[in-house]
N, C-alpha and C positions, 0 to 999 in steps of 0.2 A: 311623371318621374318623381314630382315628390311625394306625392302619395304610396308609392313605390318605396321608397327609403323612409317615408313614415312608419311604415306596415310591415318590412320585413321580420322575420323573426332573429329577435336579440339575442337567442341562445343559439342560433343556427351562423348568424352574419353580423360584423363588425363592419357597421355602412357607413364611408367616407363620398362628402361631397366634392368633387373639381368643379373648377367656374374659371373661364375667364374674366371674367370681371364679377369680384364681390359684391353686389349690389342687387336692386330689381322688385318687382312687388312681391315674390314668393323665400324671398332671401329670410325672413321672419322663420316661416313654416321647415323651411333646409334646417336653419342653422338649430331650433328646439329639436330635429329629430335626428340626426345626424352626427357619428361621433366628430367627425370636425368638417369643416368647409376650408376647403386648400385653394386657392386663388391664382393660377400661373399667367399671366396677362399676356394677351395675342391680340392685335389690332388689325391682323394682316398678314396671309402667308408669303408673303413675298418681300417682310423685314427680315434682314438678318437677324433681328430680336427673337425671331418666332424661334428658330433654331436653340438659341439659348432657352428659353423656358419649355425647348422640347426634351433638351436632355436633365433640364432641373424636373421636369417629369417623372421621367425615365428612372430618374436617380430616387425621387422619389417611390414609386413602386417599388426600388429595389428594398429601399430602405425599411417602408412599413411592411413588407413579404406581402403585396397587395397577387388577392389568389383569382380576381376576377375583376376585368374593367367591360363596363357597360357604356358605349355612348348613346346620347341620344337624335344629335342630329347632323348636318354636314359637317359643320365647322369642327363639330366634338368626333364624329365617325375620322375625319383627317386626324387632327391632333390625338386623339386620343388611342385609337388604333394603331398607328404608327408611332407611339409612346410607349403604350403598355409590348409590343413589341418589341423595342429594343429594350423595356426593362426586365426582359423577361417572365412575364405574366404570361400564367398558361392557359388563361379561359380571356379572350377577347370577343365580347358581344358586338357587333355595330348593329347600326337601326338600318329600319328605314318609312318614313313616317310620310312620307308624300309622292309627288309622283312627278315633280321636277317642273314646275311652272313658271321657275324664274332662272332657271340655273342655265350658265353657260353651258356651251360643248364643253370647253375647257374644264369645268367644275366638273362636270359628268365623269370624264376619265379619271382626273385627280379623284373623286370619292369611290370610283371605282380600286383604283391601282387599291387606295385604302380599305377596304372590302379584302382586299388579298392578306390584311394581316390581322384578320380574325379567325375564330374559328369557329363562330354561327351568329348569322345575321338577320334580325330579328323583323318582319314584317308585320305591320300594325292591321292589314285585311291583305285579301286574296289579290286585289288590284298593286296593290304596294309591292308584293309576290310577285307579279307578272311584271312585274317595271322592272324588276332584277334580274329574270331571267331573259328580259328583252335585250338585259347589257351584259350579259354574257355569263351572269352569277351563278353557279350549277345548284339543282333545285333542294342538292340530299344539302345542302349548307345554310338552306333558309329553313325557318320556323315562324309560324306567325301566332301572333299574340294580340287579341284584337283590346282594342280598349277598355277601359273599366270605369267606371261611376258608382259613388257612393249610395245606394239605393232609399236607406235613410233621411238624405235630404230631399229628395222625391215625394211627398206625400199626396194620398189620393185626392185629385182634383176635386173643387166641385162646381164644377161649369155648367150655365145653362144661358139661354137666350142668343143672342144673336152675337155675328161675329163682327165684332168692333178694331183690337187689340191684333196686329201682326207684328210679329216681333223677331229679329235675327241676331245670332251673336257672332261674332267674325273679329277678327283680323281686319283691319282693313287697308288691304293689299291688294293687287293689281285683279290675284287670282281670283278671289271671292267676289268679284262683281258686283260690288253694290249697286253700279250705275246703273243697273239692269233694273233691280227695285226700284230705283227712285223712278226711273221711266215708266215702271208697271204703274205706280202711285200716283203718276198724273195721268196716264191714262185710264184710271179709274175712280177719277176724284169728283167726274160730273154723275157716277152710274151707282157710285157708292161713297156719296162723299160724308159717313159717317166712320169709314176706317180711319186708325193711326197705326203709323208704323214707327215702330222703336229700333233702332241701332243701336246695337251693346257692342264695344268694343274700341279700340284707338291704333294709330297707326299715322303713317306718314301722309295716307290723304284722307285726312281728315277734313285738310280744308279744302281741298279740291272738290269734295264731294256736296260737302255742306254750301259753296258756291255752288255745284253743280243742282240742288233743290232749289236754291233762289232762283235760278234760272230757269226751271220746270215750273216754277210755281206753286210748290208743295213744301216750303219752308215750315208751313205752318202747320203740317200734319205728319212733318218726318221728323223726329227727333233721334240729337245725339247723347245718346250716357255717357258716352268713352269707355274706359276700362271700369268693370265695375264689380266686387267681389260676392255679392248677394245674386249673384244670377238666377239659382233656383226660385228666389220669391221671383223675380222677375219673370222669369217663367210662367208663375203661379197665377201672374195678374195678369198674361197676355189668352187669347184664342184661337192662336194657329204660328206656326213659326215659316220661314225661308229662310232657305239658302241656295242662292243662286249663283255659287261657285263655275268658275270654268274648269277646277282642275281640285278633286281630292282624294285623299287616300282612306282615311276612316276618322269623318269629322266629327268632335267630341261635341260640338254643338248640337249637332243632328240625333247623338244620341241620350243628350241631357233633354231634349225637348219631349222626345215619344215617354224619357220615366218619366216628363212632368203631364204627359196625357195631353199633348197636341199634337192636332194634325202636320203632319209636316208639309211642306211644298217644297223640293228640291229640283236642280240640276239632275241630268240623266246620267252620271260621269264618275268613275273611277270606285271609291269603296261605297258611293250613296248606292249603289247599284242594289250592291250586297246587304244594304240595311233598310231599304224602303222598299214596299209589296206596292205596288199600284193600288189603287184601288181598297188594300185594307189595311194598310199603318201608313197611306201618307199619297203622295199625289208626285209622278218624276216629269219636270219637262224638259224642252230641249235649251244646251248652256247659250247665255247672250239672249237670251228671245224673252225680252219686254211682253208681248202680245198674249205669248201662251201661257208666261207667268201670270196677268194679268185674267186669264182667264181660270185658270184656276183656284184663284182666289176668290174672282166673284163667283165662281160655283161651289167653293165651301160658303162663301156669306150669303148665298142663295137660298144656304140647306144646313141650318145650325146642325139639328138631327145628325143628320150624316156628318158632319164633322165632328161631332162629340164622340159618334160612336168609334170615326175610326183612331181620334186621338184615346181613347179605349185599350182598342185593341195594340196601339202600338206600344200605351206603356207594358201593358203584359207582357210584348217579344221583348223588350227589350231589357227589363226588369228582369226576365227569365235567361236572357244570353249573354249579358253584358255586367258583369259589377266586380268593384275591386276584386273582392274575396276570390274569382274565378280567375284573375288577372294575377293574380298574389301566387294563388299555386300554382300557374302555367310557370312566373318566371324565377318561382324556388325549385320548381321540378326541373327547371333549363339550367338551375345551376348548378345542381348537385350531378344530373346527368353529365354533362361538361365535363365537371374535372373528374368524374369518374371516366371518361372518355380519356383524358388528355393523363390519369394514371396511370389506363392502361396504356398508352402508346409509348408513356417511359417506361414500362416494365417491358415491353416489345422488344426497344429499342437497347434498352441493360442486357438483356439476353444474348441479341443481335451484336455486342458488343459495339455498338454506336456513341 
């Protein structure tokens, strides 16, 4: 998203940010590209506050004649949906970027109901798609728009020798499983005890997990970076990546690793499905399973060759299907189509005398 409101065209769109809460690591990169950053603070749909800064929304949109609101994820698809709706905004985008791993029933239907007050909702792959038609979303209403990456910060690998260097970037959240990895790491620490595994990334179990290696016994060959914004060199110094996810829609890690020209080892689940070839950009196995993870790691560090080659071939798919600039005109061509859509159904409806 902020790449997204970095890149759009300034003669074309006049791009405001909403947040609930002004703040965060990318707050820097929003607020240099962005005509303003507007702040309505929500801690909880079930404050009566929330209601108030729903219609100081609202009032908002009416105010700046805002001609299109985009959210990006649950909390923004509720509020922001049902905001630019009663402020009458005629182009409402919601997302949909995952595939519900942590979410109540409860949440489910609330972001559903929300879904009802758009008028196209934006799926990041084909699995994020079928999550929405499994909740009842009809299909002419979705469009998908799959990820993008800066291609430029990719540059041609130059790897050789053996594989030392595993590396995954994540969230670390319930869904992305790390505990799977660190299991694989000690089951593989007598057979190949010259790997390291890096964890990029921070989250709420941080410490749980980092207790969870002292406890496996791999403290001293699993490290944590936490959140860290040079990912690409990171990338660049690693020889194969995972991610051993129980549950994704189309993971931007998965696709930063194939432009940095590595093998991947993923989960068999949701949008990985649609970006990993077996065999020739990356290796799928099954979610939760230590064992099989495990084995397919020691069969890329068995066979450097074959792992160069297919981290190879994956940066070229991805390099070739995947980068902002293709991601930039799908969601300028979704906006102009939109309110060219939603003129004519006032010129319908003026006719119709409605």
């Amino acid at each position: 998203m902020s790449e997204l409101i970095r890149r759009l065209d300034r003669n074309r769109f006049t791009v405001h940010a909403v947040c609930f809460r002004r703040k965060g690591q990318w707050l820097a990169r929003v607020e240099e590209s962005a005509a303003s950053v507007v702040e309505f603070p929500v801690s909880g749909f079930a404050r009566s506050s929330t209601l108030r800064q729903l219609w100081r929304f609202a009032d908002w949109c009416r105010r700046e004649r805002i001609a299109i609101v985009q959210t990006s994820d649950f909390y923004s698809n509720v509020f922001g949906l049902t905001g630019a709706l009663l402020g009458g905004v005629k182009v409402r985008i919601g997302s949909r970027r995952e595939l519900n791993p942590d979410k109540s029933a409860a949440q489910i239907r609330l972001q559903r109901l929300a879904y009802g007050a758009a008028t196209r909702i934006v799926a990041n792959s084909p699995a994020a798609a079928a999550m929405l038609a499994s909740e009842g979303v009809r299909k002419k209403r979705v469009s998908i728009v799959p990820n993008g990456l800066d291609a430029n910060l990719y540059l041609e690998p130059r790897r050789g020798g053996s594989i030392r260097r595993v590396i995954t970037v994540a969230n670390l959240r319930p869904e992305k499983s790390h505990e799977t990895l660190i299991a694989a790491a000690a089951l593989l620490s007598s057979s190949c005890p010259d790997l390291r595994y890096v964890i990029v990334g921070d989250g709420s179990r941080r410490a749980e997990l980092e207790a969870l290696a002292r406890v496996r016994g791999v403290d001293r060959i699993v490290e944590f970076l936490g959140h860290r914004e040079d990912v690409p060199e990171l990338l660049a110094g690693a020889d194969a990546f995972v991610l051993p996810s129980r549950s994704e829609a189309f993971p931007n890690g998965v696709i930063e690793a194939m432009a940095a020209g590595l093998p991947v080892i993923a989960s068999a689940v949701g949008g990985i499905l649609d970006l990993v070839e077996p065999g020739r950009t990356g290796a799928l196995v099954p979610p939760a399973d230590a064992e099989a993870l495990a084995s397919a790691i020691r069969s890329l560090h068995a066979d450097p060759a074959r792992a160069q080659a297919i981290g190879a071939a994956a940066r070229c798919e991805v390099l070739a299907r995947y980068s902002f600039d293709r991601m930039l005109r799908m969601f300028e061509t979704l906006y102009e189509t939109e309110l060219q859509a939603q003129h004519l159904v006032r010129a319908q409806a003026a006719q119709a005398g409605i």
